[in-house]
BALO-739664 format. One line per 4 residues: their letters; for each residue x, y, z of N, C-alpha, C. Coordinates in pm, 1 decimal. Example, Ala and Ser with C-alpha at 12.3 -4.5 7.8 and 13.67 -1.06 7.14 Angstrom:
residues 2
AS = 1319.0 -569.0 780.0 1230.0 -450.0 780.0 1320.0 -330.0 780.0; 1285.0 -225.0 708.0 1367.0 -106.0 714.0 1290.0 3.0 787.0;
This chain:
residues 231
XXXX = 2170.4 -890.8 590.3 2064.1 -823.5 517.9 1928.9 -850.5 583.3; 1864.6 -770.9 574.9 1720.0 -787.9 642.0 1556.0 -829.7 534.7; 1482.8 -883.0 622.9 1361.7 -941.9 556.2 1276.8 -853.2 569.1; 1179.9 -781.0 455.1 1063.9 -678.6 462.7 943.2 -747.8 409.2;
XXXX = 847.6 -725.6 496.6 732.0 -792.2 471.3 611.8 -700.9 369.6; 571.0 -756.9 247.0 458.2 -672.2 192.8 306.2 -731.2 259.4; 282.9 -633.5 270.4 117.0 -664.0 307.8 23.6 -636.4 173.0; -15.5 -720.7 108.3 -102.1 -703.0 -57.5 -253.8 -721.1 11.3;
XXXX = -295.2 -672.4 -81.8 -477.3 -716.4 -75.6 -516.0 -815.7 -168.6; -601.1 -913.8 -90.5 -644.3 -1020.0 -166.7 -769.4 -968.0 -257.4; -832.8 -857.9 -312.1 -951.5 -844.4 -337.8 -894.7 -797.3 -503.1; -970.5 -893.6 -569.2 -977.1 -834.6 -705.3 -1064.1 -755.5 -772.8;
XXXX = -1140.7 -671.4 -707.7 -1246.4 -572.6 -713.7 -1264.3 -476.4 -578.4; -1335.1 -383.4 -617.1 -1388.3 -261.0 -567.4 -1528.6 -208.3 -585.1; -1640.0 -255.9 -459.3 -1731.9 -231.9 -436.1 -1801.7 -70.3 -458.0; -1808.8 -5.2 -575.1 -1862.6 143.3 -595.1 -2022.1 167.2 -516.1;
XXXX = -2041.7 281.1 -534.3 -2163.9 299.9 -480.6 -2289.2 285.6 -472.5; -2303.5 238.6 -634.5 -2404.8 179.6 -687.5 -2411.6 8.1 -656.0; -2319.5 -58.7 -608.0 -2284.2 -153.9 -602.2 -2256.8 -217.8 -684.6; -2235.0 -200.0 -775.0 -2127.9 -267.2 -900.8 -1996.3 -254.7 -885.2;
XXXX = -1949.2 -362.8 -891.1 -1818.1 -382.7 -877.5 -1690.6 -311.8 -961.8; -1559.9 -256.4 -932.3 -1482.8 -238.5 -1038.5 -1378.8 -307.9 -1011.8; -1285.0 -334.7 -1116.4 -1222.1 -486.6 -1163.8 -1086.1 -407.9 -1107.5; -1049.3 -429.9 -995.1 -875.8 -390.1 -934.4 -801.4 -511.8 -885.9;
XXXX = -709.7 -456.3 -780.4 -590.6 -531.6 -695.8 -536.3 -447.1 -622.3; -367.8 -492.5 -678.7 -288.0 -421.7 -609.7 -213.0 -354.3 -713.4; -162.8 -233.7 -738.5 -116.6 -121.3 -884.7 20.2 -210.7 -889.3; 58.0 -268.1 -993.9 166.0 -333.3 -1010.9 317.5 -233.0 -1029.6;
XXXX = 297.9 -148.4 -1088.2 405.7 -45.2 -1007.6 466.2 -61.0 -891.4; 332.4 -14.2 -813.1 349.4 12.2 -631.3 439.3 -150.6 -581.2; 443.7 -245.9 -658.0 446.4 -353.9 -599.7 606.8 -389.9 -673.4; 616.8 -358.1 -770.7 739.9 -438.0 -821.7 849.1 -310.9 -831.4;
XXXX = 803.1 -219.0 -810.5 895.8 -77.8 -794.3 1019.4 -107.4 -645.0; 909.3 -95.3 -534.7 939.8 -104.8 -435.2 1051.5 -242.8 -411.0; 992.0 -363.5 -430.6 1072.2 -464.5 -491.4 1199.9 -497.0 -511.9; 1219.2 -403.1 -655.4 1343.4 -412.0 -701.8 1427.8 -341.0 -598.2;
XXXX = 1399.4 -193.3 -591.3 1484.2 -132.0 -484.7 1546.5 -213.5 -382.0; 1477.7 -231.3 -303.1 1482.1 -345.0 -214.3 1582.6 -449.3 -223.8; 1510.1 -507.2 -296.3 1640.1 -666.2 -305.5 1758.0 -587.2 -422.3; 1755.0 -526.2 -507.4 1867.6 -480.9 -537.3 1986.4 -414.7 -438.0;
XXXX = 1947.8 -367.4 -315.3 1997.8 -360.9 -215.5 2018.3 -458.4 -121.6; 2011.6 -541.6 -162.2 2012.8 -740.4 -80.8 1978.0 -757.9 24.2; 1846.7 -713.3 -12.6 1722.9 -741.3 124.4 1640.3 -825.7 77.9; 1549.8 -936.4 179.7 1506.9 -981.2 132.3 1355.4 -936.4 100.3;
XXXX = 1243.2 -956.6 49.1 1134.3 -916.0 -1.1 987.8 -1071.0 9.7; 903.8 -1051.1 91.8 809.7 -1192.3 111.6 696.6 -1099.3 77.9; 572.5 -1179.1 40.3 420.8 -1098.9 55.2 348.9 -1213.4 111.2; 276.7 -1114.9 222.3 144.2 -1191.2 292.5 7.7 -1113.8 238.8;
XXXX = -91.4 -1193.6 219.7 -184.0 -1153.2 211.1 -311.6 -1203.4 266.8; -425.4 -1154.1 297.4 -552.9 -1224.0 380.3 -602.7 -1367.4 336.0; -557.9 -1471.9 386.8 -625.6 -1608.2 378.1 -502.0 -1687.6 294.7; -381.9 -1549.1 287.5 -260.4 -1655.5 152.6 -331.4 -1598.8 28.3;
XXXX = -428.5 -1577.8 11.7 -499.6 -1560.0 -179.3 -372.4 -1519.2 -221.5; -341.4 -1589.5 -371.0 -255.9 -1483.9 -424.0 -325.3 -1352.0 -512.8; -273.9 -1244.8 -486.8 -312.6 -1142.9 -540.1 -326.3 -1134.6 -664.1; -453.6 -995.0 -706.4 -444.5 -1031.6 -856.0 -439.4 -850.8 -845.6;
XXXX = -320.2 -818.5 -955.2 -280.0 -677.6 -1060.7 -414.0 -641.0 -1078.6; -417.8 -517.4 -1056.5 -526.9 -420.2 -1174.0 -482.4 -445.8 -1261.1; -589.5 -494.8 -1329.8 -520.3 -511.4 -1536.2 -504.6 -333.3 -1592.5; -539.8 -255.3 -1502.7 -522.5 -101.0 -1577.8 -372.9 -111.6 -1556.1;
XXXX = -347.8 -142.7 -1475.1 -129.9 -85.3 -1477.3 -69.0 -181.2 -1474.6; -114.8 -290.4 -1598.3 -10.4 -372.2 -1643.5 -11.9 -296.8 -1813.4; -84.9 -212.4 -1875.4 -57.1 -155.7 -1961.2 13.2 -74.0 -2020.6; 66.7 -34.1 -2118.3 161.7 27.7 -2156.6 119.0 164.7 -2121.5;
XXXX = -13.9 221.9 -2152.6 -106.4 356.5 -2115.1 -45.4 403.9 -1995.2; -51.7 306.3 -1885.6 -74.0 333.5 -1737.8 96.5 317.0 -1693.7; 209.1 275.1 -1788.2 333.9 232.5 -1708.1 460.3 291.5 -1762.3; 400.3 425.4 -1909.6 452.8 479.6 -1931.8 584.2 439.0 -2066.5;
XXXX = 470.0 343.5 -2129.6 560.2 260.8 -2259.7 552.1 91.3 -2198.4; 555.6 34.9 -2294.5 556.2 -84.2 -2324.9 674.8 -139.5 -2274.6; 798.6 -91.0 -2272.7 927.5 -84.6 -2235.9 875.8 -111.8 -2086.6; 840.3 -9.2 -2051.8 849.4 -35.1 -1879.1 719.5 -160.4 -1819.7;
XXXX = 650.2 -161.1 -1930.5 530.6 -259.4 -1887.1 612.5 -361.1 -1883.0; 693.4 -431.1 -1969.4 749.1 -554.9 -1956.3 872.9 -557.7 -1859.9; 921.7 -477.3 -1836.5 974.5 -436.0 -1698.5 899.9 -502.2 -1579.9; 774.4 -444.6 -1521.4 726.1 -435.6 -1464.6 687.1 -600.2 -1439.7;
XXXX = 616.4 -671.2 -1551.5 577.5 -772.0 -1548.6 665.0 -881.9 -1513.5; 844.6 -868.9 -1607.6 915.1 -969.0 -1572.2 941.3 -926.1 -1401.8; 933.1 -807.7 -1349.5 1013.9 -767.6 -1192.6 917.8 -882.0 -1075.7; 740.9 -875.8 -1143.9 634.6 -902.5 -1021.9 703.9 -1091.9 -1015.5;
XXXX = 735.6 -1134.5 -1179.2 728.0 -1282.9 -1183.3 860.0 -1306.9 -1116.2; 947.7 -1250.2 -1062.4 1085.1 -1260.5 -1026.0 1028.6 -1279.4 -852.3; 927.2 -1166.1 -838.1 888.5 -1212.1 -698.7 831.7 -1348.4 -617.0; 915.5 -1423.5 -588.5 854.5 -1554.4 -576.0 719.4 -1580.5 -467.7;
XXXX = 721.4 -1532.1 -360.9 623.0 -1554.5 -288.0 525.9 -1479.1 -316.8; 524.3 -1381.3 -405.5 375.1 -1292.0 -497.7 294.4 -1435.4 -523.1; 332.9 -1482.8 -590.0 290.8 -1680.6 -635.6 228.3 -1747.0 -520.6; 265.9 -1713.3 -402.7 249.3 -1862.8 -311.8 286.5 -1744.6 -174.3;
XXXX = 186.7 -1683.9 -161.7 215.7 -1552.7 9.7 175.4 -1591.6 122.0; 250.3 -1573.7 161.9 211.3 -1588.2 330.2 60.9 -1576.4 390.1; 28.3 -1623.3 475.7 -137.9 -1628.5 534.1 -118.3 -1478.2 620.1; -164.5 -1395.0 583.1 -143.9 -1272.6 712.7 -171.1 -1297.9 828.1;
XXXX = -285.5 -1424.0 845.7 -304.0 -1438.0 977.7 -175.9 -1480.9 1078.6; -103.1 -1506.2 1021.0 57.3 -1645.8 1012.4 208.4 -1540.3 1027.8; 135.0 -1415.3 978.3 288.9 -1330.7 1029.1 265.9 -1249.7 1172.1; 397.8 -1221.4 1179.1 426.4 -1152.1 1278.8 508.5 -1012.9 1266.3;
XXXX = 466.8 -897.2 1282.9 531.3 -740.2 1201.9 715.6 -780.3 1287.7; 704.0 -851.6 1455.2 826.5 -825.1 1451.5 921.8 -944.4 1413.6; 921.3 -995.1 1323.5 984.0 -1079.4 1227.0 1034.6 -1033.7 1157.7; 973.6 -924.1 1109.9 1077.1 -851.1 988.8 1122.5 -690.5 1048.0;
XXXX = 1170.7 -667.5 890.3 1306.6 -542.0 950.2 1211.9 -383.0 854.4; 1104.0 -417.8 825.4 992.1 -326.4 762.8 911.8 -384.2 734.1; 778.8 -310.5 738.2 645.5 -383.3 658.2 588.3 -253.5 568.8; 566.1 -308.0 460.3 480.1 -208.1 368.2 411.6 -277.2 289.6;
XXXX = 305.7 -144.1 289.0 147.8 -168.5 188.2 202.0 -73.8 89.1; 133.5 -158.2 -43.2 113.1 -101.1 -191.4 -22.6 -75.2 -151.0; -75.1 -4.7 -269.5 -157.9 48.4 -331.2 -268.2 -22.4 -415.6; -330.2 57.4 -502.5 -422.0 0.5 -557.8 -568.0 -1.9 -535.2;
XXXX = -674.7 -2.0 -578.3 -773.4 -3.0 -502.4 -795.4 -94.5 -444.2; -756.3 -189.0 -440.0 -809.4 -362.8 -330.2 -836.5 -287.3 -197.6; -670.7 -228.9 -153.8 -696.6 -243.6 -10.6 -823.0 -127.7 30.5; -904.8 -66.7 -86.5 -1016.3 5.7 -12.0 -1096.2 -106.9 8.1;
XXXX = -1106.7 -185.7 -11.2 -1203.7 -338.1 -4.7 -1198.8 -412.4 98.0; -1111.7 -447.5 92.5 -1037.6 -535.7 210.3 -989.9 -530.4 325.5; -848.0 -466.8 288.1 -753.5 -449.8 392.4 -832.0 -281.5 492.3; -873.6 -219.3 437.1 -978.5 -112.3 492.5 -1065.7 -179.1 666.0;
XXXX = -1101.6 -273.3 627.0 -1152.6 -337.4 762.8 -1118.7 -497.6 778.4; -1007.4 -489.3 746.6 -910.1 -624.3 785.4 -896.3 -627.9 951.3; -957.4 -652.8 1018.3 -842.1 -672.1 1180.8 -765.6 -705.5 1178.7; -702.5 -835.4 1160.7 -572.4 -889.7 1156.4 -432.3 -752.0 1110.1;
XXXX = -482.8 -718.4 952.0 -431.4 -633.2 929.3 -399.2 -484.6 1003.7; -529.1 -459.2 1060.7 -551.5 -349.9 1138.1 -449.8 -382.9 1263.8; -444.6 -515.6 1352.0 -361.6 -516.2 1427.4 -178.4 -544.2 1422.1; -213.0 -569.0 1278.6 -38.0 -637.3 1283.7 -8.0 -414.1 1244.1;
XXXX = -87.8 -387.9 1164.4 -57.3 -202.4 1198.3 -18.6 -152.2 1302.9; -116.1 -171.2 1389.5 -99.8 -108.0 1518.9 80.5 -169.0 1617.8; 76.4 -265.7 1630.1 202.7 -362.4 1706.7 321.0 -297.5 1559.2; 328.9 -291.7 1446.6 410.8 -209.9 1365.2 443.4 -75.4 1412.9;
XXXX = 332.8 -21.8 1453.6 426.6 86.9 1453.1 476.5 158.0 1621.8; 355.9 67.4 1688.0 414.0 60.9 1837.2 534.6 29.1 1883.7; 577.1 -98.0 1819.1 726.4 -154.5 1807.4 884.3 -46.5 1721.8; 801.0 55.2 1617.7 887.1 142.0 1602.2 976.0 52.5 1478.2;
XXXX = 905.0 -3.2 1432.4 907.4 -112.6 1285.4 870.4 16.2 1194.0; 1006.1 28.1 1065.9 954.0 83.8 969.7 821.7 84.6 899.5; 731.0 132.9 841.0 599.5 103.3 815.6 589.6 193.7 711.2; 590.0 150.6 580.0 550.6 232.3 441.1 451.6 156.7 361.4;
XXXX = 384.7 270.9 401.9 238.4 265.6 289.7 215.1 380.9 202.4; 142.1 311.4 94.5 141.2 398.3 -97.4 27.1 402.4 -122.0; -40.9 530.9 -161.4 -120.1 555.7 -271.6 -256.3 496.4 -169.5; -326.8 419.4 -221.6 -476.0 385.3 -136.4 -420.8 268.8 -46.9;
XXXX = -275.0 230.3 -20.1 -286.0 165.8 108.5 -337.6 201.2 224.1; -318.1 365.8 271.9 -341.3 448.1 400.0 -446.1 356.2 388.9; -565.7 325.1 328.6 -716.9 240.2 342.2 -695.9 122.5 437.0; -589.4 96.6 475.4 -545.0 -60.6 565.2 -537.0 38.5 726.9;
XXXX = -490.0 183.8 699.9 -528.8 215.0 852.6 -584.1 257.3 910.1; -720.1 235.5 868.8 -841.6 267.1 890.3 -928.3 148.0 1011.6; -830.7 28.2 969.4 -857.4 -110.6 1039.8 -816.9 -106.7 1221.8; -697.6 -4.8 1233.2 -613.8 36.8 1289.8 -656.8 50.8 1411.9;
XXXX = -650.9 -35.6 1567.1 -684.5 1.4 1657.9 -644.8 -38.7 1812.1; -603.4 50.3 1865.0 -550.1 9.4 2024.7 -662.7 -14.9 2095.6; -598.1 -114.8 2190.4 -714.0 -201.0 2298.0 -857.7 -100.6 2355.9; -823.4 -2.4 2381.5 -883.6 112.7 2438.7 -1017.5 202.6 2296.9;
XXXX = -983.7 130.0 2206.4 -1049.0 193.6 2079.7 -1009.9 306.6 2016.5; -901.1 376.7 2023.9 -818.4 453.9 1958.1 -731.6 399.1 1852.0; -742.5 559.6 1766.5 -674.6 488.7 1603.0 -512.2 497.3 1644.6; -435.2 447.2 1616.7 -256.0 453.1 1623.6 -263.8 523.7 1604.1;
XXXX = -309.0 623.9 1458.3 -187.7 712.5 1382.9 -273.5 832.9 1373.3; -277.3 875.4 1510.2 -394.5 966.2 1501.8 -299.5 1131.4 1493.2; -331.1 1238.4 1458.7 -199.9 1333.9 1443.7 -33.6 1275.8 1395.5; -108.1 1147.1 1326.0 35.5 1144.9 1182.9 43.5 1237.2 1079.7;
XXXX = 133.5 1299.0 1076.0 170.4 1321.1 941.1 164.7 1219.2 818.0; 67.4 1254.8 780.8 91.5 1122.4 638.0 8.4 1194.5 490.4; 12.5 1114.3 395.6 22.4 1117.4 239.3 -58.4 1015.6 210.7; -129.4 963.6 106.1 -182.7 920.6 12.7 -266.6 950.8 -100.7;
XXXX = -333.6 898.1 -201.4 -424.9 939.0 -250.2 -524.9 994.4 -275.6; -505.7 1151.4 -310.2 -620.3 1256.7 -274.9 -718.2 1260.1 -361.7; -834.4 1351.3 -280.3 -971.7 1364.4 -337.1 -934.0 1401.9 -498.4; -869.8 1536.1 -512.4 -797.1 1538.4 -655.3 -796.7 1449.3 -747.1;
XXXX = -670.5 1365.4 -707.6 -616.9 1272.4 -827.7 -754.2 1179.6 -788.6; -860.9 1130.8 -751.4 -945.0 1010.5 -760.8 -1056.7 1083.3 -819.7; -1110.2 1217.2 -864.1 -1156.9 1300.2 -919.7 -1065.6 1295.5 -1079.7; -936.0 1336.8 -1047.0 -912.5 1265.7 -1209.8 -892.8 1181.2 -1261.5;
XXXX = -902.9 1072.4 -1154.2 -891.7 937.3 -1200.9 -1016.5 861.4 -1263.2; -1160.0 972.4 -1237.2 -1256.4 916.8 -1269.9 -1341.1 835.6 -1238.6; -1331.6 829.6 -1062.3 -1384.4 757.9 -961.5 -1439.1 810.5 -868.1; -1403.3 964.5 -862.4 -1458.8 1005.1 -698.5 -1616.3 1005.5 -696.5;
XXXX = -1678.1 1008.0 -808.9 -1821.6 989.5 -795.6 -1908.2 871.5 -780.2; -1815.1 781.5 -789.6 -1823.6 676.6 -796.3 -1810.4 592.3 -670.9; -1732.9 662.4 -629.3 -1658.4 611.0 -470.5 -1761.3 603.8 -335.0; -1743.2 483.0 -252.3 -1859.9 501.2 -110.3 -1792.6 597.0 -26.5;
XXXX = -1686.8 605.6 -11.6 -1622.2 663.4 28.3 -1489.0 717.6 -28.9; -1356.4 839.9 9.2 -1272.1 883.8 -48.4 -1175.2 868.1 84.4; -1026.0 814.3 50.2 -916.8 794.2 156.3 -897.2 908.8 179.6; -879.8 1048.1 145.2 -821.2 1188.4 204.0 -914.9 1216.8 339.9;
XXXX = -1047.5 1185.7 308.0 -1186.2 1233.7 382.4 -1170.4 1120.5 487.5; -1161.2 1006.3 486.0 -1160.1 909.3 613.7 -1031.9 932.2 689.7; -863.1 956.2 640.5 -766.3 1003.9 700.6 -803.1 1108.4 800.2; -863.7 1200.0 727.6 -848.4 1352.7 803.4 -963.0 1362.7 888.6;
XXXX = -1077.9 1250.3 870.3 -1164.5 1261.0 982.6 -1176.3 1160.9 1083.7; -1027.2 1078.2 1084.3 -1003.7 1022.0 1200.5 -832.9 1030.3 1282.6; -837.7 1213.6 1245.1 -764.0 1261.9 1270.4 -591.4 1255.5 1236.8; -580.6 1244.6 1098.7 -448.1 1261.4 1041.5 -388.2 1416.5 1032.2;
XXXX = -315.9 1433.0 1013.9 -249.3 1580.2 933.0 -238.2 1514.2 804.4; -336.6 1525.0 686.9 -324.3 1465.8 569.3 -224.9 1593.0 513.9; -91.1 1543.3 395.3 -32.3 1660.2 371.0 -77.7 1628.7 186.3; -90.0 1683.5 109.3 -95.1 1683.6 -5.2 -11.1 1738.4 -100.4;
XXXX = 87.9 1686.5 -214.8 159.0 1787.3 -289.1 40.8 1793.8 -429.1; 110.2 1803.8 -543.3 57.9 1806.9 -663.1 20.4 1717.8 -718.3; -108.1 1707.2 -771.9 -146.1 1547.9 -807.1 -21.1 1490.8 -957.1; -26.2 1366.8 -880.1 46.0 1263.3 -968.2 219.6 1298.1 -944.0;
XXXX = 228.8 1398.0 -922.8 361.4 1418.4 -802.4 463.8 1307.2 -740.8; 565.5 1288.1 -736.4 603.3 1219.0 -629.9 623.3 1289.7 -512.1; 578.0 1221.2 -415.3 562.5 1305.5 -303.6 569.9 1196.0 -186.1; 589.5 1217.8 -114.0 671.5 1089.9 62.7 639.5 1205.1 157.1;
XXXX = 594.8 1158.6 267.8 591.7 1233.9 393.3 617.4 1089.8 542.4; 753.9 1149.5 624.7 779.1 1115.8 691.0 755.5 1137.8 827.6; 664.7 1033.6 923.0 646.7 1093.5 1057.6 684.6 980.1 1137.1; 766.2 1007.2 1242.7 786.0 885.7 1328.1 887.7 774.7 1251.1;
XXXX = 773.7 641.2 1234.7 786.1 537.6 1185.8 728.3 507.4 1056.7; 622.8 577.4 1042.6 545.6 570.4 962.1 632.8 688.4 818.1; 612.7 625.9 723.3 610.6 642.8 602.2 539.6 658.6 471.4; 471.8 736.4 385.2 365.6 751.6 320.1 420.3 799.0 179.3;
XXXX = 352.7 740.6 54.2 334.8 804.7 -55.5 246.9 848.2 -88.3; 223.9 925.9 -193.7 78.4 958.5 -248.9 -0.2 905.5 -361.2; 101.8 856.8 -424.7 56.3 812.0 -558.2 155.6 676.2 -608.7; 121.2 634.9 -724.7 222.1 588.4 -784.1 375.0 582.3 -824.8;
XXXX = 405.9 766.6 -842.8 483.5 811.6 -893.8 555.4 841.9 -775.3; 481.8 819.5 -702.2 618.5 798.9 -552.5 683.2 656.1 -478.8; 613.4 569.5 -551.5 685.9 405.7 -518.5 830.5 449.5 -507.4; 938.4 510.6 -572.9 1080.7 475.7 -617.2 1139.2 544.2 -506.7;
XXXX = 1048.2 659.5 -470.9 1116.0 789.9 -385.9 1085.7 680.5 -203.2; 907.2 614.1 -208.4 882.3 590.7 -84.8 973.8 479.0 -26.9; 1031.8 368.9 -125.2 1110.8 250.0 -126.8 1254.6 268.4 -88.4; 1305.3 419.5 -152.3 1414.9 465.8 -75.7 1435.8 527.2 20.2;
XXXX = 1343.9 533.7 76.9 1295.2 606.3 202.9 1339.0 470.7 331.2; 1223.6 406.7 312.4 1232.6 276.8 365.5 1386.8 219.1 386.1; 1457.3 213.7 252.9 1576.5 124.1 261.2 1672.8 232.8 372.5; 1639.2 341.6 341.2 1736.5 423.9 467.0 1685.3 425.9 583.2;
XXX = 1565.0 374.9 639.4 1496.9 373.5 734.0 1589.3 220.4 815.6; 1584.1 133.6 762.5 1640.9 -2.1 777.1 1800.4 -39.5 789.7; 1875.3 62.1 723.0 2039.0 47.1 704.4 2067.1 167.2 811.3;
């Protein structure tokens, strides 16, 4: 069975435009969805994150509102505490992408914070997908490949096909005005083929190595993607 590495964001907030902060992480969905799939298929599952921090949940999608019943919230909550190294993660500086047998980013707003101009992160991206290492990223992860860069100053994933979180859904999410910036608009102006389905959609787009969701509601679809990417 093989070892898949999560890449989380250590940032428990999101710098808006006004400069007031808003109170995020990583979407606990995106994180314990993927997860289960995973090791229910008897793989193993580690998280690294910048400096080791352990990560902290948006308190919005540990709620019943946001997870679709109370039922699935406690789902959700017992799946993250089952994850042992969520507790105690790896130093990102400390991994290596070809150690494992996939690497994927969740979601959430952190990584517009953080992992957005992480180097480390930006480079363990780049050697991911050069190496031809599965690579699935969800929802506002695409924000980690933005960090993204070959020796020469070129982005990796430049004419990827890829997915994430559109101007749309962050317009109904009640942020795009709010936002310094929007992930659809930085993708496509550092040359993606951004593809978009219907907001809140599950939706996956496959190019190469690379792997993409759009939202939340595609953790289950992007995770099985991955596990067939790997077997």
């Amino acid at each position: 069975m093989a070892t898949i590495l999560f890449v989380i964001s250590a940032s428990d907030h999101w710098t808006l435009i006004d400069g007031s902060t808003h109170p995020t992480g990583y979407w606990a969905e995106e994180v314990a969805t993927p997860y289960r799939v995973l090791t229910e298929a008897g793989h193993t599952v580690v998280a690294a994150t910048p400096g080791g921090v352990v990560p902290t949940p948006d308190p919005t999608s540990l709620t019943p509102e946001s997870t679709g019943g109370a039922d699935n919230a406690a789902q959700i909550r017992a799946t993250l505490a089952e994850f042992a190294t969520l507790n105690a993660p790896l130093r990102l500086e400390d991994v290596s992408a070809r150690d494992y047998a996939a690497v994927f980013y969740p979601g959430g707003h952190g990584p517009m914070e953080d992992l957005a101009v992480d180097p480390t992160s930006g480079e363990l991206l780049t050697t991911t997908v050069d190496s031809g290492i599965p690579l699935g990223v969800l929802c506002h992860a695409p924000a980690a490949l933005l960090a993204a860069r070959r020796a020469d100053g070129s982005w990796p994933f430049a004419g990827y096909r890829m997915t994430g979180f559109t101007n749309t859904e962050e317009s109904q999410a009640g942020l795009a005005d709010q936002a310094p910036w929007l992930l659809q608009d930085r993708l496509t102006e550092l040359g993606a083929d951004f593809v978009s389905a219907s907001p809140w959609s599950s939706h996956v787009v496959a190019d190469r190595g690379l792997y993409t969701g759009q939202n939340p509601a595609s953790s289950a679809e992007l995770a099985r993607t991955i596990l067939g990417a790997i077997q």
